[in-house]
MARFI-940072 format. One line per 10 residues: number of its first residue (from 1); their letters; for each residue x, y, z of C-alpha. Coordinates in Angstrom, 2 decimals. Last residue first. Example, Ala and Ser with C-alpha at 12.3 -4.5 7.8 and 13.67 -1.06 7.14 Angstrom:
// MARFI-940072
2) SA) 13.67/-1.06/7.14; 12.30/-4.50/7.80
// end
This chain:
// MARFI-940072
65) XXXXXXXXXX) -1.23/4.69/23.02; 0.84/6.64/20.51; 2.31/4.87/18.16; 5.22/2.61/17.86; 8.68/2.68/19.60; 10.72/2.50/23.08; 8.28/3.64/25.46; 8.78/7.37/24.85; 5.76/7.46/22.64; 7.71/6.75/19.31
55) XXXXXXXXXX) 7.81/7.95/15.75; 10.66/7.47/13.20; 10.76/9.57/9.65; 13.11/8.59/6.68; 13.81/11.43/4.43; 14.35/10.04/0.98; 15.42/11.23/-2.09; 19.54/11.44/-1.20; 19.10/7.17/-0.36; 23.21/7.08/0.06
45) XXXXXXXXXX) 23.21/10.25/2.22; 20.83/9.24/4.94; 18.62/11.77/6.29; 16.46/10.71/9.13; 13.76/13.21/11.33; 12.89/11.94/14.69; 9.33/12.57/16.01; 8.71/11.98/19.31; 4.69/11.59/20.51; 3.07/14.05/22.46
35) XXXXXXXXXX) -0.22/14.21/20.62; -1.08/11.50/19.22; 0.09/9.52/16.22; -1.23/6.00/15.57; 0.82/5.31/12.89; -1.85/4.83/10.04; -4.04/7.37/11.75; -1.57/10.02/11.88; -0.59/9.64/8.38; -4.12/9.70/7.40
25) XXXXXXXXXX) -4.65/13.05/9.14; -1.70/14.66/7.62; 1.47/15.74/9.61; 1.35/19.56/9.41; 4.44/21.28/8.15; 7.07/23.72/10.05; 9.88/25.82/9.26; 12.95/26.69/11.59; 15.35/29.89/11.09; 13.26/31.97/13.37
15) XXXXXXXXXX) 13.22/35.78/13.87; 10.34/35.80/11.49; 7.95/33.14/12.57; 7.98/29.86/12.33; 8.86/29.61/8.71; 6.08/27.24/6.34; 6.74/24.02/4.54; 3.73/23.02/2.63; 2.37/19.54/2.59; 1.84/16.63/0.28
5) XXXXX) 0.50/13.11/0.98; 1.57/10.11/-0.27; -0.13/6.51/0.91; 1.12/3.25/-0.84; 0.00/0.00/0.00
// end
């Protein structure tokens, strides 16, 4: 199964280098996303076109239950 989504990239605010996107609903559903969880942003140099993304709860992995 494939799911894509697009979003928009937008600053913070203007005395901020850091942007900010909204995870879509059906992402959040399919990983169980709440609010709370960790979200850790992967870049790995071999796969250039991909941004791996890991979500946990604090308890080691998975969703958010």
């Amino acid at each position: 199964m494939t799911l894509k989504r697009e979003t928009t990239l937008i600053r913070v605010n203007k005395n901020c280098d850091s942007l900010r996107t909204t995870i879509p609903k059906p992402i959040m559903d399919l990983f169980d996303l709440k609010e709370g969880n960790k979200i850790t942003w992967i870049y790995d140099p071999k796969h250039s076109a991909t941004v791996k993304i890991s979500c946990s709860n604090g308890n080691g992995g998975g969703g958010g239950k």
